[in-house]
N, C-alpha and C positions, 0 to 999 in steps of 0.2 A: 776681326770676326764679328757676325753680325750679334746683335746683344740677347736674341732670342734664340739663338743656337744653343740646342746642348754643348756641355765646356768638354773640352780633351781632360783625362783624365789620368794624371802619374801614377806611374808603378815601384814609385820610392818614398819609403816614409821618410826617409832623411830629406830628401826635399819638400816634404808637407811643413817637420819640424823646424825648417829652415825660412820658409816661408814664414808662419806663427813668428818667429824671434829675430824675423826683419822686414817687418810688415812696412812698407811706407807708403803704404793707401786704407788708412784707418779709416774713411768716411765708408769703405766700400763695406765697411763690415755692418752684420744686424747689431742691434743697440745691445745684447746679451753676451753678443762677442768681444764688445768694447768695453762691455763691463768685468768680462773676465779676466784675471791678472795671470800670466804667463810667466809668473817669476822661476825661481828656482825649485820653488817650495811645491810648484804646480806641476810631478813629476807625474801623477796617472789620469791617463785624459780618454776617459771610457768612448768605446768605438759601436756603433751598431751598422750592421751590414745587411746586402741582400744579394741574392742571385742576381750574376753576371748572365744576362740570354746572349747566346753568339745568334745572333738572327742578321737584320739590316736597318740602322735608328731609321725612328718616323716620329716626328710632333705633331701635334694639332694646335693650333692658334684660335683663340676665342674671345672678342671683349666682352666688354660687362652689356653693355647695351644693345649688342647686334650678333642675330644669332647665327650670322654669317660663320662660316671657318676654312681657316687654311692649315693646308698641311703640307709640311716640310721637311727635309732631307738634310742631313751634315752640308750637302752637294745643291741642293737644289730651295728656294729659299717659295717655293710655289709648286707643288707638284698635283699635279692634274691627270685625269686620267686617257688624257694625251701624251703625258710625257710624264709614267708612272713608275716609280717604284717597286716592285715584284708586285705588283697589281695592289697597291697599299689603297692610291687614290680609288678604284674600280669600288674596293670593298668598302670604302669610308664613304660611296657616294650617297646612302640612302642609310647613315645613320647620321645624320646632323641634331635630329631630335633627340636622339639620345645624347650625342653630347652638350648637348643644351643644357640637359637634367643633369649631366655631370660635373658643367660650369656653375649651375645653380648650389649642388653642392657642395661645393669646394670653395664657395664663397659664404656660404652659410656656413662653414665651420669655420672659416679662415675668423665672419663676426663673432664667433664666440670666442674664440682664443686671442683675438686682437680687439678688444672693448674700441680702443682707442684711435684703430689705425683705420682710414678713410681707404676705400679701394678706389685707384686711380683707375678714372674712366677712359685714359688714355695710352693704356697700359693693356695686352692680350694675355688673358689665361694662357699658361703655356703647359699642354699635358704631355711630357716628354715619354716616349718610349719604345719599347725593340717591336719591330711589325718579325712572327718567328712563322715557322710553319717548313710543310714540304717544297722543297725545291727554294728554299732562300738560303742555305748554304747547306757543310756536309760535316760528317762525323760527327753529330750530337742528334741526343733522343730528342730533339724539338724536331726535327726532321720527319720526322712519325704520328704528327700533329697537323691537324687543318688551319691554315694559314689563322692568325689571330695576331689582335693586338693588346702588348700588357703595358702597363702605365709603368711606368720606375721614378718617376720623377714630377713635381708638378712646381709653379713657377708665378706668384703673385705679387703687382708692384715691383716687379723687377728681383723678386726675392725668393732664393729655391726655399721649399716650406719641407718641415721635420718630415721623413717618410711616414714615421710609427702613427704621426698623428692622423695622418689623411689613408692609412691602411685600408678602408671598409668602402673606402669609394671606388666606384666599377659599377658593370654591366654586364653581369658573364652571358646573358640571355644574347644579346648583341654581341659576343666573342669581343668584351671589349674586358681585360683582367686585369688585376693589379699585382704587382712584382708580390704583394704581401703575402702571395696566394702560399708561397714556399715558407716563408715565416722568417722572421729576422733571426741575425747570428748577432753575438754583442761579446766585447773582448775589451782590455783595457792595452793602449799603447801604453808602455812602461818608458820614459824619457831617459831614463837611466840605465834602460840594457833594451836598446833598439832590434838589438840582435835575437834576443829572446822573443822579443814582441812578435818581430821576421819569422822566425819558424815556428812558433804557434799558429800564427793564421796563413803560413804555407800549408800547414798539416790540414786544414779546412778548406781551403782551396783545393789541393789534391782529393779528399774526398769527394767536393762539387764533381769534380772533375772525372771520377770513377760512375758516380752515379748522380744527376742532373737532380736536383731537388722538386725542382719546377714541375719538371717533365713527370716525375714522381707522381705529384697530386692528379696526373690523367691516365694511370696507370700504366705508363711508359717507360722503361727501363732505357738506360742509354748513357753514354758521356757528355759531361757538361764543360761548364767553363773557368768557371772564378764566383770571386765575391768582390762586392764595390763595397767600400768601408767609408763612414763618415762622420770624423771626431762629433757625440752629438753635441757639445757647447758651441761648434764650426757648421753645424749641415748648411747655413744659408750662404756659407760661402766656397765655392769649389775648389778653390786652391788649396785647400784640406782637406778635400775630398783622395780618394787612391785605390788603387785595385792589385787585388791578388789573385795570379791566374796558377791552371794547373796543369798535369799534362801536355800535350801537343801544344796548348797555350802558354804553359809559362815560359816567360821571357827566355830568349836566349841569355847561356852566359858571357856575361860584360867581363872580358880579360882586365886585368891590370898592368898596365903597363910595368918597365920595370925602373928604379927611380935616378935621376942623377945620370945620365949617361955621360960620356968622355964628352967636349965639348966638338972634337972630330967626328963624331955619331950620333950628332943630335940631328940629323936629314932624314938618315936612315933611320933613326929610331922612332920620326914622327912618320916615314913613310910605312913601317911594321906596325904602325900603332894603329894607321887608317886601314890597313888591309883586316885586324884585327876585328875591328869595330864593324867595318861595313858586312865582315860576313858574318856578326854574330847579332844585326839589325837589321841585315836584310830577308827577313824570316819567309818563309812561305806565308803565313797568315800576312804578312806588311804587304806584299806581293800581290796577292790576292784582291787585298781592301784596293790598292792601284787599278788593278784588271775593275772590279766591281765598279770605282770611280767613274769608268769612261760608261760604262754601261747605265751610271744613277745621270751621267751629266749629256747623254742620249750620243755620247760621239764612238765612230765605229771604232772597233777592235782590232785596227789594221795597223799598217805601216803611216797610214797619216794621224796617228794618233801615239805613235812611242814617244815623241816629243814631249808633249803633256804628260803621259803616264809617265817617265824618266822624271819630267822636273813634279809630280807630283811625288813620288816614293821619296824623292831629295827633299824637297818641306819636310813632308811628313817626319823624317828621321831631324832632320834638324830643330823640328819643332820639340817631337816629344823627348827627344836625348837629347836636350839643351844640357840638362844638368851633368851629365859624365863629360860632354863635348867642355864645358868651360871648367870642367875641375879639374881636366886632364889635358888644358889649355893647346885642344886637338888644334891641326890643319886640317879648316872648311875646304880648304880647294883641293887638298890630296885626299878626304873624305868625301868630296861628291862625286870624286871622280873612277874612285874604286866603288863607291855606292854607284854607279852609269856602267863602270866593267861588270857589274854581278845582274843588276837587273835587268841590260839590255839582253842580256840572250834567255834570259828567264820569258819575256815578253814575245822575242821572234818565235821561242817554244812552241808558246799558247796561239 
C-alpha cells in the first residue's frame, strides 16, 4: 500500500494488544512509543477517540515548498475532476489557498511542539479525511448535510500527529472541518479484562450510532456510525489504532468454530467453518464499499467488471480478517470460494 494512504483500521483490540507485545518493527515507532515499557505492570493504557463519518475517504497531499496539492482516494492515488470522487475534486478546485493556510498551520504548530525535529522537504503534508454530505452514502444524518470536507487525521514526516493537538485547525468558512467539531471521547483499555474494556466502548458506539454526534453540531438529528480509538502513548502508529462500530455497522457476529473435531471430520468441519465465516463477512456494508470501488476506480458496473469487484471483496476480507483467519488456521481456498458463492449474485442483483 502506498505510504501516504490512509491505514485500514481493526476492529479487535486483542489484535492491537497483540501487535504492542510482538512488535518486531521498533524503528517504525515515534521515539515516545519506544520509550514506553509494555511490561506487565503497564496494564491501563488510556484511549482517546472521535467520530467515525460513514461518508467516502478523501486526502489532500501538500509539501512544505509548493503550494501545489493533490488529492486522493483509498482507490485512486490522483483524483481530478475528470475522474472524481462524488465530485470531492470539483469542490477542492478553487480552494488550494485555503489549504495553503492550513499547511502553514499545521506546520507552525507541528514547530512548537517538536523544537527539535526538522520537517522534511521531501515529505507531503497529508490531511486525511471523510468527503460526507448528500448523496455519498445512505442511512445516516450526514446525508442531510451539504456535501463538506472534515479532517480526522493529519500526517507530518511520515508521522500521524496526536489528533487533541491539531483540534483547532480548519476552515469551516471554506466547508473545510475538523473531526474535533463533535469533541473527543477518552476511555482506558484495561489489559487485564479486555472484555470489560469491549463493552464499554460498544455501549458508546451504540450511542454514535443512535444519534451521530457530528451531525448533532448542525443541527441534524439522524444515525451515526462508530468511534475510532487511538491508545494516546500509540496515536503515531496505526497498528493501534481500532474502531468500534454500532448498529447496522457493527461487525457481524464471528461464530466459533467448535474445537477438536474427530480427525474423519476435520474437511467438513473446515468446510462449515468457511461457509460460517463468509456469511458473517460478507456484510452488506463490505458489499457496498466493492460496488463503490468500481465506481471511485471509473470502471462500469456491469458484467465486465464482477471479476475485479469478486477478487476485490476477496482481498478485502482476507486482509481485514487476517487475524480470526490464522487463529482459526481457516482454509483460504474454501473461504474465497464461499466468499465468490455469496457475492456473486449480490452483484448480478445491483
Amino acid at each position: 500500500m502506498d505510504t501516504t494512504l490512509y491505514p485500514k483500521i481493526t476492529n479487535r483490540i486483542k489484535e492491537v494488544l497483540y501487535t504492542l507485545s510482538h512488535d518486531t518493527n521498533p524503528s517504525s515507532l515515534s521515539e515516545a512509543v519506544q520509550k514506553l515499557s509494555l511490561s506487565e505492570e503497564t496494564e491501563q493504557l488510556p484511549l482517546v477517540g472521535t467520530v467515525k463519518l460513514h461518508g467516502t475517504h478523501a486526502d489532500i497531499l501538500i509539501y512544505p515548498n509548493d503550494d501545489a496539492i493533490v488529492l486522493q482516494s483509498r482507490n485512486c492515488l490522483n483524483i481530478s475532476t475528470q475522474a472524481d470522487n462524488h465530485g470531492f475534486a470539483a469542490a477542492m478546485q478553487h480552494r488550494s489557498k485555503n489549504v495553503v493556510r492550513l499547511r502553514d498551520r499545521y506546520y507552525a504548530r507541528y514547530r512548537e511542539l517538536n523544537h527539535d525535529t526538522q520537517i522534511d522537504p521531501n515529505r507531503a503534508l497529508i490531511i486525511a479525511g471523510e468527503w460526507i454530505g448528500e448523496k455519498i452514502q445512505k442511512g445516516v444524518a450526514l446525508v442531510h448535510l451539504s456535501r463538506r470536507f472534515v479532517i480526522i487525521s493529519a500526517n507530518i514526516n511520515g508521522q500521524w500527529l496526536p489528533d487533541e493537538d491539531y483540534a483547532d485547525i480548519h476552515d469551516e468558512e471554506a466547508e473545510i472541518y475538523n473531526i474535533s467539531r463533535a469533541g473527543f471521547y477518552h476511555a482506558i483499555l484495561d489489559k487485564s479484562d479486555v472484555e470489560k474494556t469491549e463493552q464499554e466502548l460498544e455501549k458508546l458506539a451504540e450511542d454514535v450510532a443512535v444519534s451521530c454526534p457530528f451531525a448533532a453540531t448542525f443541527g441534524v438529528a439522524g444515525k451515526g456510525e462508530g468511534i475510532v480509538w487511538k491508545i494516546k502513548s500509540y496515536c503515531g502508529d496505526p497498528r493501534t489504532w481500532f474502531k468500534t462500530k454500532g448498529g447496522k455497522f457493527k461487525p457481524t457476529y464471528t461464530p466459533t468454530p467448535r474445537e477438536g473435531p474427530p480427525a474423519d471430520d476435520k474437511l467438513a468441519e473446515k468446510e462449515t467453518m468457511a461457509v460460517k465465516f463468509a456469511e458473517a463477512w460478507c456484510s452488506e456494508q463490505r458489499l457496498e464499499q466493492g460496488w463503490d470501488y468500481l465506481r471511485e476506480k471509473g470502471l462500469s458496473q456491469d458484467m465486465k467488471s464482477i471479476g475485479i469487484f469478486l477478487t476485490w471483496v476477496t482481498e478485502d476480507i482476507l486482509v481485514e480478517e487476517k487475524w480470526d483467519i490464522d487463529k482459526h488456521e481457516m482454509d483460504t481456498k474454501l473461504l474465497k470460494a464461499d466468499i465468490i458463492r455469496i457475492a456473486k449474485p449480490w452483484y448480478l442483483k445491483q
